[in-house]
Each structure stands twice: as structure tokens, then as C-alpha cells.
Biotite code that builds the C-alpha atoms (Angstrom):
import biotite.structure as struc

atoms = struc.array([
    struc.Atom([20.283, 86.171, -32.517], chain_id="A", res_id=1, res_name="UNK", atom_name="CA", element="C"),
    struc.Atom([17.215, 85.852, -30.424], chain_id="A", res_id=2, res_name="UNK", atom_name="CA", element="C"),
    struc.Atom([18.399, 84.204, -27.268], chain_id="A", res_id=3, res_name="UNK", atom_name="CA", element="C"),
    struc.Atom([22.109, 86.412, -27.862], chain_id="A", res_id=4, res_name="UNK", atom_name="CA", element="C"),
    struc.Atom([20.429, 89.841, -27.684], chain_id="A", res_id=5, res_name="UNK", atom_name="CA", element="C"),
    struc.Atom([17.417, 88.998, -25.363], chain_id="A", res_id=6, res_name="UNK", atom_name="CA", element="C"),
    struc.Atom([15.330, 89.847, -28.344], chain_id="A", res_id=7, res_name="UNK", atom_name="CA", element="C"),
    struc.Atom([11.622, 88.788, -29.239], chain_id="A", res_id=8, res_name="UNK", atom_name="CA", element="C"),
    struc.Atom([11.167, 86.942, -32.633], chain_id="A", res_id=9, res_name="UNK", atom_name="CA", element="C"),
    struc.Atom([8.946, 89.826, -33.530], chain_id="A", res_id=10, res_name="UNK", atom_name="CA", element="C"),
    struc.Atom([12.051, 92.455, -32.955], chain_id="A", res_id=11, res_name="UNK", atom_name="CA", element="C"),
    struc.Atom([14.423, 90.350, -35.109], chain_id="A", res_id=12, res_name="UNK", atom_name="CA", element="C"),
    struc.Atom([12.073, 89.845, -38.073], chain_id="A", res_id=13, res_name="UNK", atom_name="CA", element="C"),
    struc.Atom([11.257, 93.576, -38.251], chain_id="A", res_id=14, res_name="UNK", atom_name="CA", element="C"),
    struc.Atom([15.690, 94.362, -38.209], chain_id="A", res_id=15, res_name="UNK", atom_name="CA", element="C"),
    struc.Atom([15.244, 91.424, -40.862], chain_id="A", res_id=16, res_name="UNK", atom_name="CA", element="C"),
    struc.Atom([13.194, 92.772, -42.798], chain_id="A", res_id=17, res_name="UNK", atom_name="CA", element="C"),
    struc.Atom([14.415, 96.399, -42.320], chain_id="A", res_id=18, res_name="UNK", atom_name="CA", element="C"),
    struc.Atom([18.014, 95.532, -43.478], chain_id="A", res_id=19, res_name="UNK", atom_name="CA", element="C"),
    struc.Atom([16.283, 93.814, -47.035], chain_id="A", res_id=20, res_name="UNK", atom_name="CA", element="C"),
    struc.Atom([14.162, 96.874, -47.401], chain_id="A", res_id=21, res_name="UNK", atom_name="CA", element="C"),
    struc.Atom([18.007, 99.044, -47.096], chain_id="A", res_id=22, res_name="UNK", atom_name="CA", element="C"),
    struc.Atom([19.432, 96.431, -49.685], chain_id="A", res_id=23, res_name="UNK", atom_name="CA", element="C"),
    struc.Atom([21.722, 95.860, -46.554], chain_id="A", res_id=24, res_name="UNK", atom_name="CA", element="C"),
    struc.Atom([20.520, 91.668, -46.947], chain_id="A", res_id=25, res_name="UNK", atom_name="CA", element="C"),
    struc.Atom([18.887, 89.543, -49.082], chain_id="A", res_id=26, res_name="UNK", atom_name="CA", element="C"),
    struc.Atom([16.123, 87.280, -48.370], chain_id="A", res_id=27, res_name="UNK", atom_name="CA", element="C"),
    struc.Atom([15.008, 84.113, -50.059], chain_id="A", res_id=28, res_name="UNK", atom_name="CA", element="C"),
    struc.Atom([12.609, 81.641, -49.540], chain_id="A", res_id=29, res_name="UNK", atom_name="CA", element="C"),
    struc.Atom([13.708, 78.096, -48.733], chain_id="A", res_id=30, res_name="UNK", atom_name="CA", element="C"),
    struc.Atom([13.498, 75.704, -51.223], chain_id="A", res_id=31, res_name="UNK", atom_name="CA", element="C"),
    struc.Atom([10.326, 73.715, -50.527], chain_id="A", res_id=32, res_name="UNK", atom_name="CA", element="C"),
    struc.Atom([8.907, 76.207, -48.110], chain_id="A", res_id=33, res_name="UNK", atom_name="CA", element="C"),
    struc.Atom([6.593, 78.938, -48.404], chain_id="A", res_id=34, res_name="UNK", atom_name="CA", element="C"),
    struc.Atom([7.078, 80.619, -45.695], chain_id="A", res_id=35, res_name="UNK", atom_name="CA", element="C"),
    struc.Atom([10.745, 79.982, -44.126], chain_id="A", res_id=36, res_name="UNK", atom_name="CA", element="C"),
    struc.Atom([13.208, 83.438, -45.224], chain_id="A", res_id=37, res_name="UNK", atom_name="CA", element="C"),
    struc.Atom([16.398, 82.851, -45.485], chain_id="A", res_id=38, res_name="UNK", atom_name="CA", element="C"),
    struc.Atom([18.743, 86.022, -45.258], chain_id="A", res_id=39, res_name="UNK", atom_name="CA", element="C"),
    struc.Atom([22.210, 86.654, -46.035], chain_id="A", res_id=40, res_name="UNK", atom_name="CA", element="C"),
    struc.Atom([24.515, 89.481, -46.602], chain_id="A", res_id=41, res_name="UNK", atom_name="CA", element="C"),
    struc.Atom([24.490, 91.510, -49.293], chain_id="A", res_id=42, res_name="UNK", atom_name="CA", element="C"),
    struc.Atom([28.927, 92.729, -49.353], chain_id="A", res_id=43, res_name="UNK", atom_name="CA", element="C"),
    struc.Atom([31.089, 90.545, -47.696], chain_id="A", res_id=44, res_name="UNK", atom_name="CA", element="C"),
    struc.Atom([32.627, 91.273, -44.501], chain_id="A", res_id=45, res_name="UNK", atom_name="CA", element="C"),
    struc.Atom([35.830, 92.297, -46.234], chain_id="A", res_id=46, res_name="UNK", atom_name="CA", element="C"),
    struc.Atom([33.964, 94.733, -47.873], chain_id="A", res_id=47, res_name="UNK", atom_name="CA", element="C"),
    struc.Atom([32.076, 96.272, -45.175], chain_id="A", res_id=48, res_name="UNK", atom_name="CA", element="C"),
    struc.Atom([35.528, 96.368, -43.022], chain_id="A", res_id=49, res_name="UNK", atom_name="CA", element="C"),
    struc.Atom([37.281, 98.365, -46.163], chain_id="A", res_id=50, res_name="UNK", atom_name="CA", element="C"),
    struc.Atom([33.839, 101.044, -46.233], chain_id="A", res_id=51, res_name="UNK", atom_name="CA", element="C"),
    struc.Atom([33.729, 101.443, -42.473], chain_id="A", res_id=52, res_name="UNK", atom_name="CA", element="C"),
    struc.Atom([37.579, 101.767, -42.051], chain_id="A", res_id=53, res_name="UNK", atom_name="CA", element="C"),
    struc.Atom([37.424, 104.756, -45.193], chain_id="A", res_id=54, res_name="UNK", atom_name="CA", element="C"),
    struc.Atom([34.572, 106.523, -43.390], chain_id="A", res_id=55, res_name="UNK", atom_name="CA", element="C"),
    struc.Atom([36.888, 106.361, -39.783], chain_id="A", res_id=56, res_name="UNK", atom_name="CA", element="C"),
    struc.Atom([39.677, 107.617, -41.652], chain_id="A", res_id=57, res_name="UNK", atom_name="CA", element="C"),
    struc.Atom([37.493, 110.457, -43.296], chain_id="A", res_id=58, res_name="UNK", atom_name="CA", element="C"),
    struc.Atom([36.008, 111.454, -40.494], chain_id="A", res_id=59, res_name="UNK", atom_name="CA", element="C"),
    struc.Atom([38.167, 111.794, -37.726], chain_id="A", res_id=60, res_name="UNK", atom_name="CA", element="C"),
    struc.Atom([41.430, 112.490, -40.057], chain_id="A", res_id=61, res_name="UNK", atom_name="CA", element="C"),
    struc.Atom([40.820, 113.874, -43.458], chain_id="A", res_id=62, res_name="UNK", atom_name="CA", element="C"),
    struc.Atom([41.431, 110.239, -44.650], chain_id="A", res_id=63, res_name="UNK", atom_name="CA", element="C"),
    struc.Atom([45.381, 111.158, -44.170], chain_id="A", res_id=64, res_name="UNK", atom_name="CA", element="C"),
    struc.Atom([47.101, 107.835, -43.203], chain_id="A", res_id=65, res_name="UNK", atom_name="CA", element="C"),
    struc.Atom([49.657, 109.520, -41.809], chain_id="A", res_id=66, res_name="UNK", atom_name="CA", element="C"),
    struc.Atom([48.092, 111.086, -38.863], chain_id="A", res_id=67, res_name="UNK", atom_name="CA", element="C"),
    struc.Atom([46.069, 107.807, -38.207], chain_id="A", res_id=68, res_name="UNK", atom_name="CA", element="C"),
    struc.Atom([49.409, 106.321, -37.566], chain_id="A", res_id=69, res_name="UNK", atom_name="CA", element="C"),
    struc.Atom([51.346, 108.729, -35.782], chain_id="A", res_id=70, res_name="UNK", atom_name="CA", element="C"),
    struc.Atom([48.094, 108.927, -33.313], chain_id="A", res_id=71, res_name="UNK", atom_name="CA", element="C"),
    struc.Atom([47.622, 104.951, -32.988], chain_id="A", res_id=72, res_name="UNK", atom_name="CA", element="C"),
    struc.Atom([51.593, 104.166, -32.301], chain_id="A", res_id=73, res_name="UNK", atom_name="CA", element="C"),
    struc.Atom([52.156, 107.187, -29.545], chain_id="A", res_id=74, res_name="UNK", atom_name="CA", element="C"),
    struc.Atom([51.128, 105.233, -26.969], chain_id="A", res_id=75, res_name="UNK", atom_name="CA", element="C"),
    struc.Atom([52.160, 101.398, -28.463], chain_id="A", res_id=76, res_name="UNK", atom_name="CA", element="C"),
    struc.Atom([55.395, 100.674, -28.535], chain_id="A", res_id=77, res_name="UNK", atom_name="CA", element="C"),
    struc.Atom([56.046, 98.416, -31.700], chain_id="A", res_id=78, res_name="UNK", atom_name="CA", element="C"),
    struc.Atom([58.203, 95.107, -31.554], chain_id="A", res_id=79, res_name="UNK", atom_name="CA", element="C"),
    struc.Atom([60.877, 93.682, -33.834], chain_id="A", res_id=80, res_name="UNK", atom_name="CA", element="C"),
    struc.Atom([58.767, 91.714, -36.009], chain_id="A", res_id=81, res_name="UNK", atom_name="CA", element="C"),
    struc.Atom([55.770, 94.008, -35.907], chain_id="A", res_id=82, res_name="UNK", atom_name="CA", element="C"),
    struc.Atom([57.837, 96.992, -37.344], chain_id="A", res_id=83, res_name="UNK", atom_name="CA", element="C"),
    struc.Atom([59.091, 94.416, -39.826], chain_id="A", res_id=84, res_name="UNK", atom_name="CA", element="C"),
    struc.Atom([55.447, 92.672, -40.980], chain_id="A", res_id=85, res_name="UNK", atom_name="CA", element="C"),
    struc.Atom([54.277, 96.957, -41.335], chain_id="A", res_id=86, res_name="UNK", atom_name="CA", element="C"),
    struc.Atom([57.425, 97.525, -43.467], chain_id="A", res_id=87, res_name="UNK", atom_name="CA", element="C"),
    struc.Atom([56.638, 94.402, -45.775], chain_id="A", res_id=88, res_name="UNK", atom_name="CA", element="C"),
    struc.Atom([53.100, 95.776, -45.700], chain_id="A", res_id=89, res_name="UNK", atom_name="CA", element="C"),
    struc.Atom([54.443, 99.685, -46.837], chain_id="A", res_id=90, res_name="UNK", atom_name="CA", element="C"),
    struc.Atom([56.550, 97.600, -49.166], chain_id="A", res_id=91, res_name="UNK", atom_name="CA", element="C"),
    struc.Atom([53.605, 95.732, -50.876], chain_id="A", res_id=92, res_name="UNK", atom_name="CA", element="C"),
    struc.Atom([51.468, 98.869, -50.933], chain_id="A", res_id=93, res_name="UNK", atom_name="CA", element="C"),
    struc.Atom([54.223, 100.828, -52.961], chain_id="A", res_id=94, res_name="UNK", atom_name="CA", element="C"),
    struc.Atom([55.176, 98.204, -55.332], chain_id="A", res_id=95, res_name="UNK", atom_name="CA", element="C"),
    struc.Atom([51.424, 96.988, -56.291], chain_id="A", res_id=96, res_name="UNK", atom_name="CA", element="C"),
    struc.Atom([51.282, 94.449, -54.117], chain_id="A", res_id=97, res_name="UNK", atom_name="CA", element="C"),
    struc.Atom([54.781, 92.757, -55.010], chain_id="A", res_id=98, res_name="UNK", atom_name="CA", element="C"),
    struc.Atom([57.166, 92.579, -51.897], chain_id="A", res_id=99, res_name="UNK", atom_name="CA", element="C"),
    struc.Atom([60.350, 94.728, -52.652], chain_id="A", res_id=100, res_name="UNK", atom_name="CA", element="C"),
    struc.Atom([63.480, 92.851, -53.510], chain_id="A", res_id=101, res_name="UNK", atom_name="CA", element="C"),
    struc.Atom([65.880, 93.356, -51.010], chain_id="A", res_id=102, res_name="UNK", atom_name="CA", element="C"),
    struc.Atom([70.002, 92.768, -52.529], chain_id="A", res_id=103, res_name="UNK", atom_name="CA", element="C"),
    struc.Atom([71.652, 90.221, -50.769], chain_id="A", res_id=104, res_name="UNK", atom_name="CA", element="C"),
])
């Protein structure tokens, strides 16, 4: 991270060290070492997308899905097989998760 953001080792112990004190990481020692941190996440990235995504909905509308969509597709147009994989999506959503049997 370092040489990516132009930062001092200094600056990205203290983020380090900031995000454990947050609970936002973790931080272990390595084994054999008794000085070396290792850090890792504490929620998966899945789970940081679904929080961040909630508060964006919340925020700028009411956490209505509805108006998120309207406002994202006035100015896309959709394809074929996008309109299709969002109505298999809708489908899942409604059914709990189980894609909608269609009569052949």
C-alpha cells in the first residue's frame, strides 16, 4: 500500500492500527515473530458491499428500490439479455431465491 498511495510506513501503520482500534481489522502476530502484525478484514467484502449499498439507498432514496431504478435506467438503455438476467433476478428475489417456472 506504501509504494500505491505514495505513503510513508509511518502513515500506513497509524491507518493500521486505527482501523483495529474501530474493530474495522484484526491484527495478529506472526507465528514465530514478535514483532511482525499481520492484519486482515474483519466482514468480508460481500458484506461491506451489502452495508454500503443499504446506506446509498437510504440516503439518497428512502431505501425505495424503485426510484433507484427508474433514476439509474433513464439514461441506459437496457439490452435483450440484460432485461432478461434483471427479470431472472426479480424472479429469484420474489420466489426466495428459486427461479420461477415458466410453462412450456
Amino acid at each position: 500500500m506504501t509504494d500505491l498511495m505514495g505513503w510513508s510506513p509511518n502513515t500506513t501503520r497509524t491507518l493500521l492500527s486505527r482501523l483495529v482500534q474501530k474493530e474495522a481489522a484484526g491484527a495478529k502476530l506472526e507465528k514465530g515473530s514478535k514483532r511482525i502484525q499481520l492484519f486482515y478484514p474483519i466482514i468480508s467484502e460481500q458484506e461491506y458491499l451489502q452495508t454500503e449499498t443499504k446506506s446509498f439507498m437510504k440516503k439518497l432514496y428512502g431505501g425505495a428500490l424503485k426510484p433507484m431504478l427508474a433514476n439509474f435506467l433513464q439514461d441506459k438503455k437496457l439490452n435483450a439479455q440484460e432485461i432478461e438476467d434483471l427479470k431472472t433476478l426479480f424472479d429469484e428475489n420474489r420466489n426466495g431465491g428459486e427461479p420461477e417456472k415458466k410453462d412450456t
